[in-house]
N, C-alpha and C positions, 0 to 999 in steps of 0.2 A: 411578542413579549412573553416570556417564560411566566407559568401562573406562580410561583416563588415572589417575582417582584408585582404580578398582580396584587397578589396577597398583601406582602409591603403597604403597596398603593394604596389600595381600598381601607386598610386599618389605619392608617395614617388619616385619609381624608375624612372617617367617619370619625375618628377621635377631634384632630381639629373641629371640624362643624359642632359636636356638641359640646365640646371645652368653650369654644367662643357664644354661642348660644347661654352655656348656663354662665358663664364668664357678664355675659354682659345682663343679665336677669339676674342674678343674686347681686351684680353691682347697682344696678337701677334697684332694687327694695331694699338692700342691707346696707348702710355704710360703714362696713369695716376695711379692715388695713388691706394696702394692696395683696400683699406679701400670701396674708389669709385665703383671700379670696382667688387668687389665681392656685393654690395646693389646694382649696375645696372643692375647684372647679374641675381641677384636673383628676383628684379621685373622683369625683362624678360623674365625669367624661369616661373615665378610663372603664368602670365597673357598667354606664349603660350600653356605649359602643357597644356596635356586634363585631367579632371575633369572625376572621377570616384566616383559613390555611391550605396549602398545596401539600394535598396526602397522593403519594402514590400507589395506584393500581393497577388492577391489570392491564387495561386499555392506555394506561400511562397516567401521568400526573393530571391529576385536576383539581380545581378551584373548592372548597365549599367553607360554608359559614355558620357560626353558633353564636346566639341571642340569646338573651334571658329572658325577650318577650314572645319566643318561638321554641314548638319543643324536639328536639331533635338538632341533628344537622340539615345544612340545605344543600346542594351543588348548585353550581352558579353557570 
């Protein structure tokens, strides 16, 4: 698998997990409108996910990842 669609992957499944996560925690304490609460959920999702990219180097393309709750980037 080219790390390009790793990348893809990995940002996709960490956005779902914490979209459905805070999705279903601000539905169980808040009851507001659907509608509300899945576009609150999704900027909350969107802005704690960590961020993953395929930068190329000299050895070639590789994976790495940037967090708001880590400083720097990571390679993966």
């Amino acid at each position: 698998m080219k790390p390009k669609h790793k990348a893809l992957l990995f940002n996709f499944i960490a956005f779902v997990t914490l979209f459905l996560i805070i999705r279903l925690l601000l539905g169980y304490f808040m009851p507001i409108n659907r509608i509300f609460l899945a576009v609150t959920s999704a900027i909350v999702a969107n802005v704690l996910a960590p961020k993953f990219g395929a930068i190329e180097t000299d050895e070639g393309e590789k994976l790495f990842m940037k967090w708001i709750f880590i400083k720097g980037t990571r390679e993966i």
